[in-house]
N, C-alpha and C positions, 0 to 999 in steps of 0.2 A: 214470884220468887219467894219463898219460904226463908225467913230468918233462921240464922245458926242458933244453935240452941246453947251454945257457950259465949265467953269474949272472943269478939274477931282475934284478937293477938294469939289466943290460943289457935285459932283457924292458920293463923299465919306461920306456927312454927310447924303446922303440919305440912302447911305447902312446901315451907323450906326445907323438910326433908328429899321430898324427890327432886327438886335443884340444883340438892349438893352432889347427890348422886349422877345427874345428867352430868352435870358440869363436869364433876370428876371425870368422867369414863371418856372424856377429850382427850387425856391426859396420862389415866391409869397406866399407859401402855407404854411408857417412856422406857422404864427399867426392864420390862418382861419381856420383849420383843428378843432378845438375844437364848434367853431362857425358853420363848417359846420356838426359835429358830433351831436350835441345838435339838429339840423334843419331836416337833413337826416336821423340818426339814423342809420347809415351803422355798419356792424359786424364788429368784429376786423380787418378780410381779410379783406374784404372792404374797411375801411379806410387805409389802407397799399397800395392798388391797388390804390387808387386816388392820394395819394402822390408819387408811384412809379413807375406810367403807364408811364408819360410822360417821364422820363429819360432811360426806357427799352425800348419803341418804337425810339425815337432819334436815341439813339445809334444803332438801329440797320437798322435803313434808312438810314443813315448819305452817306454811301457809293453808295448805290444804287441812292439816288435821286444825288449823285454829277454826276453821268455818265446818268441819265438823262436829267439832265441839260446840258451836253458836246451837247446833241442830238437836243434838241426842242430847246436852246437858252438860257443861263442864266437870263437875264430878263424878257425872257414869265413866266418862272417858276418862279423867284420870287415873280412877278404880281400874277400868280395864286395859290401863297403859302401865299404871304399876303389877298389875298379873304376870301381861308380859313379858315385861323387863325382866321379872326376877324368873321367871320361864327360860329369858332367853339367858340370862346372866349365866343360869346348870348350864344350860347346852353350852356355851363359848367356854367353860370352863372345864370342864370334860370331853372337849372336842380332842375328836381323836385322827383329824389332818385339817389340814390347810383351810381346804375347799371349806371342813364344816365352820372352822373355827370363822371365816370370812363371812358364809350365810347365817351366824350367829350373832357376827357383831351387826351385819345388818338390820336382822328382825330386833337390837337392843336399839338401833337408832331409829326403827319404826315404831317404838314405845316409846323409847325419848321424844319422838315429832310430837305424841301425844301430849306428854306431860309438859312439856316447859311453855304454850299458847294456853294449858288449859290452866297451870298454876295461878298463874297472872290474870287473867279473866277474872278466876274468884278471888283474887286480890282485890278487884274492882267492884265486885259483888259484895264480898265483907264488907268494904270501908266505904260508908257511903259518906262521911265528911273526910272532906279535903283534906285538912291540915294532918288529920290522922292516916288518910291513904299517903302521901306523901312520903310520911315516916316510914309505913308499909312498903311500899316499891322501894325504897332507899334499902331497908334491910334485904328485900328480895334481892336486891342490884350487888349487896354486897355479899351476899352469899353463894349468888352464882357465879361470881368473879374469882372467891373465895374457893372453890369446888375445884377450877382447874389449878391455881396455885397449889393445892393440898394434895390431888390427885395421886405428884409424880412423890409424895414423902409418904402416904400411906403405902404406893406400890414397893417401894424402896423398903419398906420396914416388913412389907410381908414376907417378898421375897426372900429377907435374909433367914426368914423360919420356917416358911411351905412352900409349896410349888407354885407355879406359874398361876395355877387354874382360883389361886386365894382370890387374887386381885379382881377378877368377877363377881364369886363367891359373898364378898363384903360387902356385896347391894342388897343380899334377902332380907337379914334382922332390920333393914331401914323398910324397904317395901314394902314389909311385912305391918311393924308400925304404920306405917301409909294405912295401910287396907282396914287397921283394925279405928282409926284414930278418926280417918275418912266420913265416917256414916254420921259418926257422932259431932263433927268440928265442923262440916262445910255443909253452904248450902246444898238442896237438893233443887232441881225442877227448872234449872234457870238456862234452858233452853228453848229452842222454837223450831215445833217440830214442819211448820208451817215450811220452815226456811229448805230450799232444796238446796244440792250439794251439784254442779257443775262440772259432770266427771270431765271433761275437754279439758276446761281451766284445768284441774289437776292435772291434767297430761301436759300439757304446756308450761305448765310453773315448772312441774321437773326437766321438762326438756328445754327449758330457756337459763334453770338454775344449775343442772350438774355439768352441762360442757362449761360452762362461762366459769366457777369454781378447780375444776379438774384440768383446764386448758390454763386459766392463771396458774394454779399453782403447780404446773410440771416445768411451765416455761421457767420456772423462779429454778425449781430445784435440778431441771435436768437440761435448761438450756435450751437453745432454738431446735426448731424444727417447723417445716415447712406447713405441717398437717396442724402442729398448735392452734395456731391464728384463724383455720378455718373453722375450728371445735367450738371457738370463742367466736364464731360471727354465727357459727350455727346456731349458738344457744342466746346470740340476740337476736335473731330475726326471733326465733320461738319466742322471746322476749316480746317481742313488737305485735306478732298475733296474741301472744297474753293480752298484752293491752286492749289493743281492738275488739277481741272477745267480750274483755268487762265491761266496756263502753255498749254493747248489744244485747246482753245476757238480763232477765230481771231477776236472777240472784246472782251475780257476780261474786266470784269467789275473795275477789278486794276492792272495797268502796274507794274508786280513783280520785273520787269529791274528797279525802284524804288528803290528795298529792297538789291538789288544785286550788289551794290557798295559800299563800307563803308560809303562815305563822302557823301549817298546818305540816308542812312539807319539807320547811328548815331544819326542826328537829330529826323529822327521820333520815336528812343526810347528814345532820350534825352526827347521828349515832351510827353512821356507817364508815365517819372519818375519825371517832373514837374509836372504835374498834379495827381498822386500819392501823391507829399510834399501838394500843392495848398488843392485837398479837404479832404486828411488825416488827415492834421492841422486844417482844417473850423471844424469840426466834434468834434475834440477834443476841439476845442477852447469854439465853442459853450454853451457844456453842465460845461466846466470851468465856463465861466462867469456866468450862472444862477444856477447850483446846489452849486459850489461851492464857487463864494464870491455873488452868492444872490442875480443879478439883475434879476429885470423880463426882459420880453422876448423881450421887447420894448428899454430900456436901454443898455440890453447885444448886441442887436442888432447896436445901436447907437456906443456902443464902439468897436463894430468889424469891424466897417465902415472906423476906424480914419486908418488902412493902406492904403485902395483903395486912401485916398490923395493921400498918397505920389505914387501907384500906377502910378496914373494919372501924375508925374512927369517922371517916371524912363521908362516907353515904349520910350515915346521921347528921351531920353537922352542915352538909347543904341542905336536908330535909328541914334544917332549924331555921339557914337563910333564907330559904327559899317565900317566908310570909314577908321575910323585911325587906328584899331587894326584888324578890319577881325571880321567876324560875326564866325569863332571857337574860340575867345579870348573872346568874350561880352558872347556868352553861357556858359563858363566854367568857369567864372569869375560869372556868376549868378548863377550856382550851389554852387559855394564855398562861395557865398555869402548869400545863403541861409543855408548853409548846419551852417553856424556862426549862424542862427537863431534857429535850431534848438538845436544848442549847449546850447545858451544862454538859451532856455527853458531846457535840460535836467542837465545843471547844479546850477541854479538858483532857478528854481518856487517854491513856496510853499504856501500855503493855504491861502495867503494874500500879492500876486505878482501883480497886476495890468499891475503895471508900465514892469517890467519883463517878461510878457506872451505879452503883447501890443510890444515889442521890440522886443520880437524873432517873433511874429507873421509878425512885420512891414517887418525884414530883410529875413524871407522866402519870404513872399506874391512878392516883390521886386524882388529880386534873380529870383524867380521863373518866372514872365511875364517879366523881361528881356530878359532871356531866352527862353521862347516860342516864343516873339517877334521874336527872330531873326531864330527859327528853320522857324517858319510862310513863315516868308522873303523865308528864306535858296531853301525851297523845291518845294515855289509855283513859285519862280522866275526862279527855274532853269525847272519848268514844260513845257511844250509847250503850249500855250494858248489852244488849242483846246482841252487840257486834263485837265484845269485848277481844273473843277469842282469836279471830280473823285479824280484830289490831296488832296482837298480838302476836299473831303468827308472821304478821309483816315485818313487824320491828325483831324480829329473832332472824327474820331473813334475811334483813337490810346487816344483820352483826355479824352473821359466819359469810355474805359478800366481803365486809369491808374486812374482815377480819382476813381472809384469800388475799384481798390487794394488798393488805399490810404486809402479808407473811411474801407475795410475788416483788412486788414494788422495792421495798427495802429490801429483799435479800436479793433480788435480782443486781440493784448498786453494790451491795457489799460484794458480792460475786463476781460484780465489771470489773473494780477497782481493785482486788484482790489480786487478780491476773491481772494488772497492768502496771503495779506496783511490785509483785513478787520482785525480785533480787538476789537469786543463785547461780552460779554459775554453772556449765555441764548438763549432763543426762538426767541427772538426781533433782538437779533443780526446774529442769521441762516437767517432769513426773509431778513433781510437788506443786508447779503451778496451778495445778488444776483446782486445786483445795486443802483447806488449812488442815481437813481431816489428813487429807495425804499429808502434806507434810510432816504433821506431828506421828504419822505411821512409820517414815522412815529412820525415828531413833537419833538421827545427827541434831546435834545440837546448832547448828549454823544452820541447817537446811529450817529446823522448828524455831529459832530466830528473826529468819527472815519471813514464815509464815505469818510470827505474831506480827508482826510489827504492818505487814504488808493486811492482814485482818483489821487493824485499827484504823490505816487510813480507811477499809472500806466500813467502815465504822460510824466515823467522820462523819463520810458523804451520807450514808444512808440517815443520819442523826439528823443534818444539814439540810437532807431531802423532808423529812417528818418535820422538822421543825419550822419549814416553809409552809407545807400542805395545810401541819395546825393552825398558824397565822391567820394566810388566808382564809380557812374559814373562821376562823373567829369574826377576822372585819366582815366578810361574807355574812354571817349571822347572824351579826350586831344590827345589820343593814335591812336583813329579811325579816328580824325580828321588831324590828322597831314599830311602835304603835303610835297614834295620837289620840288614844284614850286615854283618861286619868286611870290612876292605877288599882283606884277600887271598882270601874267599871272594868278593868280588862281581868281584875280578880272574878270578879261576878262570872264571866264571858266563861274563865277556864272552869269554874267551879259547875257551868251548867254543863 
């Protein structure tokens, strides 16, 4: 591996440029989707497909391009995954129907697989002392957390000046920096070209990862059906020959010696029930602020921003604890710290909580990327550099899972409870039961009444639901985590 030829921090604001980017383009599409409806004229599918190609393809490269990034070099591949991007970023923006603008955002989430396992690698390539990588993944952690927050206020503010096609547009002048900043900021060479690429595995990750995500989250959003549950056994048995694969293969596309040690294994599901609380709560919070206390999508957006501040405080500030109490005390400390947010929203909210939903949202969102922050650290430090990208790619896959169950699990309660709570009487009020969006569509004030009111009980539960899940595993954690080392031996242990 060839030393950077500047300060690592300088390498590292170069990585957070394509982060913010990834991150964002989760999210960019909140506000545009009606703008590009009105232009394109996409069917229902359709527009479901443009909003949720990019986060199915993701998730299910995430793993595969980290182990091919161990191979060709992490900064060739991020080089040729920012070209991409800003390639695909024209095309989706000048898309002139449906179909293109869908194979657009596709090939932008097969430059995204690239970049966000290969970022992270050379995070672990720059920082080769501890205390200072910690810092490092801490900012990474808060920037990509910080990327979707920003996403839906940058698309909101383009929108009001240019057309649809900005909000793509706005990843080149970053890329572009990427490409130019790239040669001169990161290592070069810190691959192994020894290492072969497993195309099976690859076939098997995607088909064990895109039914299990796209079966979760249709049951959440569009209810039973009989074919969901088999889409979701499909893609675990594919799941179960992943497995058995890597246990046979001599390059395995992910080292299962990873999963097969508690203090190795705990993190990566603590950061799959982070991310569970992170966008099970985005979800819920959402359609809070605009269906029911009534901001549009611009305002509700601004007020869902005000935790990412205090975000952008608390990554650093576990990166600080983390030498004085041990990275299993800052993660289990940021469960229970979240798990108090979730309380505060299921014992408090009600139809006219601002202040109270902005609090429990502050003290999850916090809790939550303290925590990742420090699984992040935990799993990529004790990686071997030459496997960096591959850890990498795992812990990004294990976020957009938990982040599915989040968004299926709690909105699926909020959506039981909903309908079993509504309270209208007649035709108007069957129609409205379906959903809070219905009923805020019908204009009657009694009918949008009973919606809110009957959204907060599902509110409640779903908060009630998260704030058990957290618990547990916090004690889960504390339990898996636990050592009978002294503490400057199990410092030694992570530090190697």
């Amino acid at each position: 591996m060839t030393a950077p030829v500047r300060s690592p921090w300088l390498g590292l604001a170069a990585l957070c440029l394509p982060m913010l980017i990834v991150s964002m383009d989760v999210s960019v599409l909140f506000f545009a989707v009606p703008f590009i409806s009105a232009d394109l004229n996409p069917t229902a599918a359709q527009q479901l497909w443009i909003f949720d190609v990019y986060g199915f393809v993701l998730a299910g490269l995430l793993m595969s391009m980290g182990a091919v990034a161990d191979r060709v070099g992490h900064r060739r591949l991020l080089v040729i995954g920012a070209t991409g991007f800003g390639i695909a970023s024209v095309l989706a923006a000048y898309a002139g129907s449906a179909e293109m603008l869908i194979a657009a955002r596709a090939l932008l989430a097969v430059a995204g697989a690239t970049l966000m396992p290969s970022t992270l690698a050379l995070v672990r390539h720059l920082f080769v002392d501890e205390k200072a990588r910690t810092k490092a993944v801490a900012i990474w952690t808060a920037v990509m957390t910080g990327g979707v927050a920003v996403g839906p206020i940058i698309s909101g503010t383009l929108l009001e000046h240019f057309w649809w096609g900005s909000v793509f547009l706005v990843n080149l002048p970053v890329m572009i920096m990427l490409l130019v900043a790239a040669p001169i900021l990161l290592p070069a060479r810190t691959g192994d070209r020894a290492r072969r690429i497993d195309l099976w595995s690859s076939v098997l990750a995607l088909a064990a990862i895109l039914p299990v995500v796209e079966g979760i989250k249709t049951l959440a959003s569009e209810g039973w059906a009989w074919w969901r549950p088999l889409i979701i056994t499909a893609g675990v048995l594919a799941g179960w020959l992943f497995v058995r694969r890597q246990r046979r293969v001599s390059h395995p596309l992910v080292d299962l010696s990873l999963l097969t040690d508690r203090r190795s294994a705990a993190p990566v599901w603590i950061n799959l029930i982070a991310m569970f609380g992170i966008l099970g709560n985005a979800i819920i919070m959402t359609q809070y602020l605009q269906s029911v206390l009534g901001f549009s999508p611009l305002t509700a957006a601004l007020w869902s921003l005000l935790p990412s501040v205090f975000i952008a405080f608390v990554a650093p500030l576990a990166a600080t604890l983390c030498p004085l109490v041990g990275r299993p005390a800052v993660m289990i400390g940021g469960l229970l710290i979240a798990t108090g947010g979730f309380v505060v929203l299921a014992g408090f909210a009600t139809t006219n909580s601002l202040v109270v939903v902005l609090t429990g949202a502050t003290l999850l969102s916090s809790g939550l990327v303290a925590t990742s922050t420090m699984v992040y650290d935990h799993v990529i430090g004790a990686a071997p550099t030459e496997r960096a990208g591959a850890v990498a790619g795992l812990l990004e896959t294990t976020s957009e899972l938990g982040g599915a169950l989040g968004i299926a699990a709690l909105g699926s309660v909020v959506n039981a409870l909903y309908r079993n709570t509504f309270d209208y009487p007649g035709a108007v009020g069957q129609e409205a039961r379906a959903s809070l969006s219905g009923a805020v569509a019908t204009g009657r004030d009694g009918v949008v009444e009973a919606g809110r009111v009957a959204y907060v009980h599902g509110l409640v539960g779903a908060a009630s639901l998260g704030a058990a899940v957290l618990a547990c595993t916090a004690v889960m954690g504390a339990w898996l985590l636990r050592s009978s080392a002294p503490r400057s031996e199990r410092e030694s242990v992570h530090a190697s």
